[in-house]
Biotite code that builds the C-alpha atoms (Angstrom):
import biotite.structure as struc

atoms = struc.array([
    struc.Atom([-33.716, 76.971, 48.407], chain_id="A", res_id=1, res_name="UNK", atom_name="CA", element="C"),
    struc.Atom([-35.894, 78.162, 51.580], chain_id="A", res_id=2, res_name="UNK", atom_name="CA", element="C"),
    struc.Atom([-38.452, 75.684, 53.179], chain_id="A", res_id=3, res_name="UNK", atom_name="CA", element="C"),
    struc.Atom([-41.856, 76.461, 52.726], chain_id="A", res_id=4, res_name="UNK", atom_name="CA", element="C"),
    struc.Atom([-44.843, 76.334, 55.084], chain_id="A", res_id=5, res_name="UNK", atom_name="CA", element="C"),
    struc.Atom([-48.610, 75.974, 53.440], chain_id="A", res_id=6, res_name="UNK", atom_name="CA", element="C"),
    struc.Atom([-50.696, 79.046, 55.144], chain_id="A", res_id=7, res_name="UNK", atom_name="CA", element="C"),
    struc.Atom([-54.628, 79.128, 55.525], chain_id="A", res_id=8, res_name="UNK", atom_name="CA", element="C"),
    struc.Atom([-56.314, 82.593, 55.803], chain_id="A", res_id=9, res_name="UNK", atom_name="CA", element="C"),
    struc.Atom([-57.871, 82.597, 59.393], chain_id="A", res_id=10, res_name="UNK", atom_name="CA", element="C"),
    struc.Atom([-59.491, 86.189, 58.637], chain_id="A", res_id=11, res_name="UNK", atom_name="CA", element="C"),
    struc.Atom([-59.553, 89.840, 58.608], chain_id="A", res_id=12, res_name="UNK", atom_name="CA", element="C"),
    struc.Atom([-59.131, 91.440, 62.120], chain_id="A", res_id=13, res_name="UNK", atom_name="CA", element="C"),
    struc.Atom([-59.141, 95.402, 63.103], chain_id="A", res_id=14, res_name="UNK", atom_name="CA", element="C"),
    struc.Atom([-56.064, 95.863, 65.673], chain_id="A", res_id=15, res_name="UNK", atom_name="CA", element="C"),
    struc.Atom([-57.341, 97.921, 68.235], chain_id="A", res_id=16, res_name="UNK", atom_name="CA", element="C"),
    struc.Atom([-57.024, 101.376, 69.050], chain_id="A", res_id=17, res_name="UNK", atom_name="CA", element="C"),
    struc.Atom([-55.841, 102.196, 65.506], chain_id="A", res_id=18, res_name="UNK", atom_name="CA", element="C"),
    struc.Atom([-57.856, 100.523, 63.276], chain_id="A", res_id=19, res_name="UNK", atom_name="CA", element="C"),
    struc.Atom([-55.390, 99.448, 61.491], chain_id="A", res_id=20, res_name="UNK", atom_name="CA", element="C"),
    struc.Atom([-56.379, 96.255, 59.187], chain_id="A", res_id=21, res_name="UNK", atom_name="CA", element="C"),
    struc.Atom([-54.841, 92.866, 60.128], chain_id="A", res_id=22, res_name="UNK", atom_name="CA", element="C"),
    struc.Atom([-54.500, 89.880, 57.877], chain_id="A", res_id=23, res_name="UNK", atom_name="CA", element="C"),
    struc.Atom([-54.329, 86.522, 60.155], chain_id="A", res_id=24, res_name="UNK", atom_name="CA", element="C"),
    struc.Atom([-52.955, 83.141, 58.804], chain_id="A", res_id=25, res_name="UNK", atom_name="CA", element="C"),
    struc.Atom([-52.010, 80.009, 60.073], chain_id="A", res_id=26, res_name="UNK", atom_name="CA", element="C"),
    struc.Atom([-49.385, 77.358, 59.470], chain_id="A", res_id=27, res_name="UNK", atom_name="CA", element="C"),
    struc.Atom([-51.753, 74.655, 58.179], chain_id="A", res_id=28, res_name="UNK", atom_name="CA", element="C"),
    struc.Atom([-49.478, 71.961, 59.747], chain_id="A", res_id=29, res_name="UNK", atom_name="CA", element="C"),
    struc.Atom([-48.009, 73.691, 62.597], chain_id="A", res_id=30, res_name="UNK", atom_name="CA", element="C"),
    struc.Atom([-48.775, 75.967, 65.247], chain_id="A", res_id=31, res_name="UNK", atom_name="CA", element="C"),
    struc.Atom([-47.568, 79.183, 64.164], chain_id="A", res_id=32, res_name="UNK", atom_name="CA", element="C"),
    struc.Atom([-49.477, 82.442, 62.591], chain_id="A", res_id=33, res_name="UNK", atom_name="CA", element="C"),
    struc.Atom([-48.546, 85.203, 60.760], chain_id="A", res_id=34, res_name="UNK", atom_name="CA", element="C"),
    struc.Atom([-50.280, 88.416, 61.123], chain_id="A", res_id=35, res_name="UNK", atom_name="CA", element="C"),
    struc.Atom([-49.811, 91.139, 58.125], chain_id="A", res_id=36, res_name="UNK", atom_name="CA", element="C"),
    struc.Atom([-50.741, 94.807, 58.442], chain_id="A", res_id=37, res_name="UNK", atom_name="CA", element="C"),
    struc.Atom([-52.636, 95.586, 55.551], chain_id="A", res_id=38, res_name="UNK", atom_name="CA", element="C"),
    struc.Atom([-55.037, 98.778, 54.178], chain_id="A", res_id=39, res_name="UNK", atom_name="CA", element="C"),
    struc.Atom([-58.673, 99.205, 54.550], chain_id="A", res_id=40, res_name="UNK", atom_name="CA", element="C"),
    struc.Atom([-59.458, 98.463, 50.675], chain_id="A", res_id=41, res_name="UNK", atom_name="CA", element="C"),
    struc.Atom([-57.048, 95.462, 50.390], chain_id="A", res_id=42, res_name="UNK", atom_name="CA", element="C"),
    struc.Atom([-58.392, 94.097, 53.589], chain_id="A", res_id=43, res_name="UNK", atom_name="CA", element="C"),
    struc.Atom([-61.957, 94.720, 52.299], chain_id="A", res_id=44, res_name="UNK", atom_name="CA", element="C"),
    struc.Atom([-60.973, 92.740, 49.014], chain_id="A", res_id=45, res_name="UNK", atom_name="CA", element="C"),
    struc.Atom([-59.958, 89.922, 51.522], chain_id="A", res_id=46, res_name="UNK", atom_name="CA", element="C"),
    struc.Atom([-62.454, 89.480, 53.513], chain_id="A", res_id=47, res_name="UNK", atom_name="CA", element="C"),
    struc.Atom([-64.675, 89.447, 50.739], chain_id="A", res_id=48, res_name="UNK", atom_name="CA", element="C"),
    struc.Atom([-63.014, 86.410, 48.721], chain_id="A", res_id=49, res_name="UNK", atom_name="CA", element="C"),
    struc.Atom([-62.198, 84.541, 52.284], chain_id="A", res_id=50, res_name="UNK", atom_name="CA", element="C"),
    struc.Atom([-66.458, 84.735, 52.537], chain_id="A", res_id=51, res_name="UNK", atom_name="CA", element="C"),
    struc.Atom([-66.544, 84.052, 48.952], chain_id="A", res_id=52, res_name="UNK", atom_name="CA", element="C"),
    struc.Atom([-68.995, 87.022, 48.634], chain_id="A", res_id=53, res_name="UNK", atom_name="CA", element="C"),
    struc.Atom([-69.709, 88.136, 45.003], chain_id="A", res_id=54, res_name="UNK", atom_name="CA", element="C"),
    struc.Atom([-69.405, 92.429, 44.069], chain_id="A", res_id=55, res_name="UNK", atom_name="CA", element="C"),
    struc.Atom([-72.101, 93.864, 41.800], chain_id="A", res_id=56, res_name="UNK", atom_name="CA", element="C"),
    struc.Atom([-69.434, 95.211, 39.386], chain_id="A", res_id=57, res_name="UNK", atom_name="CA", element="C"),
    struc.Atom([-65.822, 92.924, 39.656], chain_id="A", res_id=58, res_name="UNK", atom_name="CA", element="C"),
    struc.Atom([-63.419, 94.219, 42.428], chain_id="A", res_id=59, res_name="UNK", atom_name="CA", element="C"),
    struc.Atom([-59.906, 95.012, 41.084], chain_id="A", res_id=60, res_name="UNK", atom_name="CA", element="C"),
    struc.Atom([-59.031, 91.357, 42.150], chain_id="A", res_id=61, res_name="UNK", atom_name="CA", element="C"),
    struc.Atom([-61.483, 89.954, 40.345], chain_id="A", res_id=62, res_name="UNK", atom_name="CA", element="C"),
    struc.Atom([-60.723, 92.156, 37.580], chain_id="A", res_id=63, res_name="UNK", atom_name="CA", element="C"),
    struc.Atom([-56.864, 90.669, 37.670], chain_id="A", res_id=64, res_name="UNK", atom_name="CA", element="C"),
    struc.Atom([-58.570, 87.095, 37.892], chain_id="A", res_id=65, res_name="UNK", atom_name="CA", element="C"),
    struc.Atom([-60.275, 87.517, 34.665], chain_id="A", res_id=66, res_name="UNK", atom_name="CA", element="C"),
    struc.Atom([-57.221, 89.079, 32.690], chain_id="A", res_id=67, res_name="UNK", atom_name="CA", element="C"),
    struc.Atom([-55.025, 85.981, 34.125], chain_id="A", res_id=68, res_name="UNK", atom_name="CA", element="C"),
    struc.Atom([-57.388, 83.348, 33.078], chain_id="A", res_id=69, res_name="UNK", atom_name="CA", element="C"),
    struc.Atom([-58.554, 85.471, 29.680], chain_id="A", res_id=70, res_name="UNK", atom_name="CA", element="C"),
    struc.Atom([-54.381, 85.022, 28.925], chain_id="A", res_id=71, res_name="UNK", atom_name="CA", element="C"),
    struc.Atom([-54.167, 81.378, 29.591], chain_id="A", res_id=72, res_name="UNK", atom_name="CA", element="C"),
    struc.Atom([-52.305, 81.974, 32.230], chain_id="A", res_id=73, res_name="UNK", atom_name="CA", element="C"),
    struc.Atom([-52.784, 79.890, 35.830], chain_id="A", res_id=74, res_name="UNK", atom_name="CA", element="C"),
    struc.Atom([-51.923, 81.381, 39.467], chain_id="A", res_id=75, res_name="UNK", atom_name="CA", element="C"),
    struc.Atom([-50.117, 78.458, 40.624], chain_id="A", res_id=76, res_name="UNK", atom_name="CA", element="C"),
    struc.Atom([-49.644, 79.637, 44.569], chain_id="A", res_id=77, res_name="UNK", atom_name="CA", element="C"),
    struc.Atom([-48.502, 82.593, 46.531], chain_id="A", res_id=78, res_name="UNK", atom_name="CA", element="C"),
    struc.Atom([-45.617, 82.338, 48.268], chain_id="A", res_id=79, res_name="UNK", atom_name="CA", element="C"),
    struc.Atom([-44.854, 84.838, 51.414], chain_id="A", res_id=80, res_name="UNK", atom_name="CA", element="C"),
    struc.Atom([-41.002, 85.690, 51.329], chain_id="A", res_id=81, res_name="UNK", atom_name="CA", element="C"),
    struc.Atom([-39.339, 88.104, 53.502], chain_id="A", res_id=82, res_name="UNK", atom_name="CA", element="C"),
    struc.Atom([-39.633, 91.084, 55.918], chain_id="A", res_id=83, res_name="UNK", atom_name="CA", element="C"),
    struc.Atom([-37.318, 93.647, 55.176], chain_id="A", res_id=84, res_name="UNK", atom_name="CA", element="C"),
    struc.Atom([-37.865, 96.916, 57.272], chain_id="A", res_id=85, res_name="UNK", atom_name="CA", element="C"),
    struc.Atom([-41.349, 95.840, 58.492], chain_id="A", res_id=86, res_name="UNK", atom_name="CA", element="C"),
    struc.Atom([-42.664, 95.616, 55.255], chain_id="A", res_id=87, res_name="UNK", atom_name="CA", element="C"),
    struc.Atom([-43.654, 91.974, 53.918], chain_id="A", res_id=88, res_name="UNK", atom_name="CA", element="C"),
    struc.Atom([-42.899, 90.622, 50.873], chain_id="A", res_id=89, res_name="UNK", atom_name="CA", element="C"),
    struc.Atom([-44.605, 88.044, 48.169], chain_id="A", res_id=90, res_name="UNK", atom_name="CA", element="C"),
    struc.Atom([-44.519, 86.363, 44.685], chain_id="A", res_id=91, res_name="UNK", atom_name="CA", element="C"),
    struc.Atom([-47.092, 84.939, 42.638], chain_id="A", res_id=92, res_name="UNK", atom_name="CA", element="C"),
    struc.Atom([-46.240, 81.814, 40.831], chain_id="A", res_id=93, res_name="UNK", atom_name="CA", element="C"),
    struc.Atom([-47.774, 81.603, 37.581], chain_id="A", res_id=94, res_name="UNK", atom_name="CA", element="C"),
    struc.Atom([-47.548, 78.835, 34.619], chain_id="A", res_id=95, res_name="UNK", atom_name="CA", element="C"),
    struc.Atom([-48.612, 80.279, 31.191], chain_id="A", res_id=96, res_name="UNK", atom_name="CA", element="C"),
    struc.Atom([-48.253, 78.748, 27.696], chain_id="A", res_id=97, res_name="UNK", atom_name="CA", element="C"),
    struc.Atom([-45.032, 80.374, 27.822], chain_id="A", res_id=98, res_name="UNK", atom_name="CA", element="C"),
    struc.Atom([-43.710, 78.383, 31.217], chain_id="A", res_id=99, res_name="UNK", atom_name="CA", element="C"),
    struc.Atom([-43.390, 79.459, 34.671], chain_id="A", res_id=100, res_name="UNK", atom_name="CA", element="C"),
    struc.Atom([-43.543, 83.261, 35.781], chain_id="A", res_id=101, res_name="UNK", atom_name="CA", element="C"),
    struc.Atom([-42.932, 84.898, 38.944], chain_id="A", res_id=102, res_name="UNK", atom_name="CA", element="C"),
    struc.Atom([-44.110, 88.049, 39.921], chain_id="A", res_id=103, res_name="UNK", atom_name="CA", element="C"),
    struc.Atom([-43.605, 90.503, 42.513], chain_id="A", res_id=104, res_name="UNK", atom_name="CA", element="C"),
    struc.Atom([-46.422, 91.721, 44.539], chain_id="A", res_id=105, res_name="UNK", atom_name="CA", element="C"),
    struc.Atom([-47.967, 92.857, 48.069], chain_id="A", res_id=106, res_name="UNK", atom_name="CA", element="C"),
    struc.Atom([-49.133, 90.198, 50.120], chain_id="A", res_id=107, res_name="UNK", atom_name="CA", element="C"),
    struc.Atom([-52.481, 91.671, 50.625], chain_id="A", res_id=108, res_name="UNK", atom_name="CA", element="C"),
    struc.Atom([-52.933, 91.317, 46.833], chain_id="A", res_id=109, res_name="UNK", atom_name="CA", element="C"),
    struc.Atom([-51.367, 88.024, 46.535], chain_id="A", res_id=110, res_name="UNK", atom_name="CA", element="C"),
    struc.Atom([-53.687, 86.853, 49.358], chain_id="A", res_id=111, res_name="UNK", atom_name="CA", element="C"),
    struc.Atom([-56.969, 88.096, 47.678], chain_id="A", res_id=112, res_name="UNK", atom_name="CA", element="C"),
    struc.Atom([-55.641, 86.711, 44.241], chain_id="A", res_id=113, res_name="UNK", atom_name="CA", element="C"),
    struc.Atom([-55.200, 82.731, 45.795], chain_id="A", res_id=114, res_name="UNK", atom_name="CA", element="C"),
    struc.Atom([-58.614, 83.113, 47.767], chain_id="A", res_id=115, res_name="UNK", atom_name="CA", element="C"),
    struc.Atom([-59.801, 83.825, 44.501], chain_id="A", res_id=116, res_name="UNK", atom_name="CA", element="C"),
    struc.Atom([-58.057, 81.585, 42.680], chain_id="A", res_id=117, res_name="UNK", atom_name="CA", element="C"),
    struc.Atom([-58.652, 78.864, 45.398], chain_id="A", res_id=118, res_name="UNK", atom_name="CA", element="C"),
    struc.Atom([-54.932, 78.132, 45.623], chain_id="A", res_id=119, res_name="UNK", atom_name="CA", element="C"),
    struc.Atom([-52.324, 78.029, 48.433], chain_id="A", res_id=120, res_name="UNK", atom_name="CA", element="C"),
    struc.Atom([-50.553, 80.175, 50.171], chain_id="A", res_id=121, res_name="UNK", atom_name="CA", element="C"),
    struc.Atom([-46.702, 79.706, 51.593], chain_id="A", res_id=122, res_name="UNK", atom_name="CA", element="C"),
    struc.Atom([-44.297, 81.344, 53.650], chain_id="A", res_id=123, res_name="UNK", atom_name="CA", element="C"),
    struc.Atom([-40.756, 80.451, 54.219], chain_id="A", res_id=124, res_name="UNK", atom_name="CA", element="C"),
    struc.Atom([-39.671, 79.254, 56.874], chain_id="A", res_id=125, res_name="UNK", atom_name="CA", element="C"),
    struc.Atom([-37.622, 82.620, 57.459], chain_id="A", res_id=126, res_name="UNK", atom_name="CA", element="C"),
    struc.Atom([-40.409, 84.391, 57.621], chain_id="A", res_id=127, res_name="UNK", atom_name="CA", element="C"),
    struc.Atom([-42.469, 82.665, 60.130], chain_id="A", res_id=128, res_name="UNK", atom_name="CA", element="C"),
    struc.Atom([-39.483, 82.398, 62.216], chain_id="A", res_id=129, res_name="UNK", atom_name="CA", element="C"),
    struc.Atom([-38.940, 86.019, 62.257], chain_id="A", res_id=130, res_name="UNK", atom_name="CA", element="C"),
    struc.Atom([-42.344, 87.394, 61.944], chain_id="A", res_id=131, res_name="UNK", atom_name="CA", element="C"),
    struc.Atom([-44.802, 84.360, 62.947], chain_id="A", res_id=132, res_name="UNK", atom_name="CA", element="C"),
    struc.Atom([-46.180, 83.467, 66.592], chain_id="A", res_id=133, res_name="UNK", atom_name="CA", element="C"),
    struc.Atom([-46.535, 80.152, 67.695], chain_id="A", res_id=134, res_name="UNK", atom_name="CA", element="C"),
    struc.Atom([-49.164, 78.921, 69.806], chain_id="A", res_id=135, res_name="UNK", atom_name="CA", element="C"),
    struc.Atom([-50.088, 75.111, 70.831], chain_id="A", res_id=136, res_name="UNK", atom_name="CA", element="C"),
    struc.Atom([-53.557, 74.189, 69.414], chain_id="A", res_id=137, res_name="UNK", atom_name="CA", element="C"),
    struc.Atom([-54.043, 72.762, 73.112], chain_id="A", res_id=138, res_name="UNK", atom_name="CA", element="C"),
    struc.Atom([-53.045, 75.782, 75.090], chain_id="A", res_id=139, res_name="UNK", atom_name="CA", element="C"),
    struc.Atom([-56.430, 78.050, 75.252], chain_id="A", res_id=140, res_name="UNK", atom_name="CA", element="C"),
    struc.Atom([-54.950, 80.479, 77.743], chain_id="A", res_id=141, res_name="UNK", atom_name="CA", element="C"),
    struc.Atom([-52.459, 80.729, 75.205], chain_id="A", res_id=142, res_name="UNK", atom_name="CA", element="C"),
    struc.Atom([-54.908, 81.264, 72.684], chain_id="A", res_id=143, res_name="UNK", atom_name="CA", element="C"),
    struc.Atom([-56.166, 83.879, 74.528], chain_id="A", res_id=144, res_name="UNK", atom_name="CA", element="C"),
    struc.Atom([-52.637, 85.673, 75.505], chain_id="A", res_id=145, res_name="UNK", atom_name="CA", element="C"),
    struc.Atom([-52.370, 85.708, 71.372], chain_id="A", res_id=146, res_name="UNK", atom_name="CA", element="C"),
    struc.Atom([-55.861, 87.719, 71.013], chain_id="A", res_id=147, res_name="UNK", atom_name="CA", element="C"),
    struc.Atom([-54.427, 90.153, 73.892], chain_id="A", res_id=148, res_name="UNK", atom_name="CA", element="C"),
    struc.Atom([-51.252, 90.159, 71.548], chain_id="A", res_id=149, res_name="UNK", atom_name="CA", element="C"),
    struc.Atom([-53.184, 91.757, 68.657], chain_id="A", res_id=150, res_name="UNK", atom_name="CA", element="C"),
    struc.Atom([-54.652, 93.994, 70.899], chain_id="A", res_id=151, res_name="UNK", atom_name="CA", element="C"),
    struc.Atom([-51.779, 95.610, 71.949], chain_id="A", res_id=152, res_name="UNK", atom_name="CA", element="C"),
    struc.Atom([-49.506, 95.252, 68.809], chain_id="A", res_id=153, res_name="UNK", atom_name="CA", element="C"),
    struc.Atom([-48.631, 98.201, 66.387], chain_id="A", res_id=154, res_name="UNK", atom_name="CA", element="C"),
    struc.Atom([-47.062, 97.534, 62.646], chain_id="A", res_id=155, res_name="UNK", atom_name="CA", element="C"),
    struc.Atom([-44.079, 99.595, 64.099], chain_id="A", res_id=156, res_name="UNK", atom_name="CA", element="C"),
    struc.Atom([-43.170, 96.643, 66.542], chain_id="A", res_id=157, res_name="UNK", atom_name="CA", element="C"),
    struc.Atom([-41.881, 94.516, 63.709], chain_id="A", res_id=158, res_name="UNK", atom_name="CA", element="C"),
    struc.Atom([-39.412, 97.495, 62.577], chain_id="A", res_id=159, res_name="UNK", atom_name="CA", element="C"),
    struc.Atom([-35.853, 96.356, 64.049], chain_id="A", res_id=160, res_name="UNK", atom_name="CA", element="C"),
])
């Protein structure tokens, strides 16, 4: 069984010159992040629940919150599993009346479901290893070498 690392959503960021939609999170007890291309809407739907700001109408998120809850069903945690070809990988861990149930989804919707749900998120310990960057709380100029890191980076350069 993999070893899992709790995660805390540090925010939405726009890599730079594409546009292209960045999820940040950080190992809650370690140094490391893990950033995670994702689209426009789902990073919308993020940023929103991370700022716990309220739609007129319910989002699709919020939609999926309702249905779980409506079912007696309870999202548990996320957990962040794998990278296979540069594209990430998740489950959401449910218990219902029924037991436990996992279910396959995309991170960026696994992400907005446990801001949502106000429950946490994991990765394994794979994962950050291949995919995270670790920087020392202490280090600002490393800090800083990280924000010049997303910057630069495209989703290609995590394709092997």
């Amino acid at each position: 069984m993999s070893k899992y690392s709790e995660l805390e959503v540090m925010g939405v960021r726009v890599e730079m010159p594409s546009n292209q939609p960045i999820v940040l999170l950080k190992e809650v007890d370690g140094d490391r992040y893990l950033p995670i291309w994702v689209g426009a809407v789902e990073a919308t739907a993020i940023a929103f629940a991370h700022q716990e700001m309220k739609s007129i109408r319910p989002m699709t998120h919020e939609l999926l919150s309702t249905v779980i809850s409506t079912l007696d069903a309870d999202l548990v945690s996320v957990h962040l599993t794998e990278l296979v070809d540069g594209v990430f990988y998740s489950n959401l861990n449910f218990s219902t009346t029924r037991g436990e149930a996992i279910v396959s989804a995309r991170p960026s919707d696994s992400i907005a479901l446990a801001l949502r749900a106000g429950v946490p998120i994991f990765a394994t310990e794979e994962l950050l290893v291949e995919a995270g960057i670790a920087i020392p709380d202490q280090e600002e100029d490393e800090v800083e070498k990280f924000r010049e890191f997303l910057d630069h980076i495209n989703p290609e350069d995590f394709l092997s």
